[in-house]
C-alpha positions, 0 to 999 in steps of 0.5 A: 435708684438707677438711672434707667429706673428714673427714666422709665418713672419719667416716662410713664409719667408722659404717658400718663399725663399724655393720656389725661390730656388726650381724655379731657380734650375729647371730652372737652369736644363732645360736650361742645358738640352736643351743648344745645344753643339758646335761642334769644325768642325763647325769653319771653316776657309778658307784661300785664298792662303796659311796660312803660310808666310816668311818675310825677312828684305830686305824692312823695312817700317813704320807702316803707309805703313805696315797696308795699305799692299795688294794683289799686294804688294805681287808681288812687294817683300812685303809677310806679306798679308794673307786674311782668313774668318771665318765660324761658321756653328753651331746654337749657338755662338761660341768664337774663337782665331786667334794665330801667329805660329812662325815657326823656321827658321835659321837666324831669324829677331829680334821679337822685329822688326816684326809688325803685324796687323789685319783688317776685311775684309774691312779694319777696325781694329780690336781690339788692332789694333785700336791704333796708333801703331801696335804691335809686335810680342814680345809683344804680349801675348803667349798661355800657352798650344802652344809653340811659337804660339802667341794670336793677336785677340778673338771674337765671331760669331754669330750662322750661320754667317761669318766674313772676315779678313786681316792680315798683318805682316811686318819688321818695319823701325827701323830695321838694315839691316845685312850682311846676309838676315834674316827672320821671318816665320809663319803660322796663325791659328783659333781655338775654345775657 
């Protein structure tokens, strides 16, 4: 090859690849230009009852018993069932974050006995929850900027669309009982991520 045949390949591959990176930054730009922002009261969440719970160390039960908890084991002394749904009223997707508060209380059962588990609105585990075991509240991982609260689940909704959830939380059987009636209490919250 000539050095003049070299040159113009060089140079028609500046162009070109100036032309490639003009065209991917226009479009780069117009899609920031018509993205639609997501607005936090968009994400709503509706609890049936309350979102704060007490559960005390009187009624050890297994991990078997604890994910099957329903609304009329309230009534028979078990008070980790809390059913919620989540609303994204927005025309884009939103990513959210269901976290554990823990709420200081007195005489506090060990976290390391207090198992939790989440479902959707039928029942179907969700996410870590698939396993076998059902975790606790002390392993599980904790959100830098909220003391005391934990993370138990992250998803997405799609734009205009709802999701039910069942969340249970018990005292494991492998718990000791104490002299004295310990409790844990918490209160379950969404929020944008």
């Amino acid at each position: 090859m000539k050095r003049r045949d070299i040159k113009q390949i060089i140079i028609a591959f500046c162009v070109v690849l100036i032309l490639s990176l003009s065209y991917l930054f226009f479009l780069y730009m117009y899609r920031l230009s018509t993205a639609k922002e997501y607005d936090p009261n968009d994400l709503k969440t509706n609890y049936k009852g309350i979102n704060s719970v007490e559960i005390k160390d009187t009624l050890p039960i297994s991990d078997k018993m604890g994910k099957t908890i329903d609304v009329s084991d309230i009534n028979d002394g078990i008070e980790g069932y809390i059913e919620f749904s989540i609303q994204n009223k927005a025309d884009v997707p939103v990513n959210y974050e269901i976290y554990v508060l823990r709420n200081d209380v007195q005489n506090e059962i060990d976290v390391r006995y207090v198992k939790m588990y989440l479902s959707d609105g039928e029942g179907n585990p969700l996410g870590i929850y698939k396993k076998s075991f059902s975790p606790t509240y002390y392993s599980l991982k904790y959100l830098p900027d909220m003391p005391n609260a934990k993370s138990i689940y992250k998803g997405s909704l799609k734009e205009n669309s709802k999701q039910n959830f069942i969340f249970r939380a018990w005292v494991s059987d492998g718990y000791s009982f104490h002299k004295t009636e310990n409790t844990f209490n918490f209160s379950l919250g969404v929020r944008p991520i």
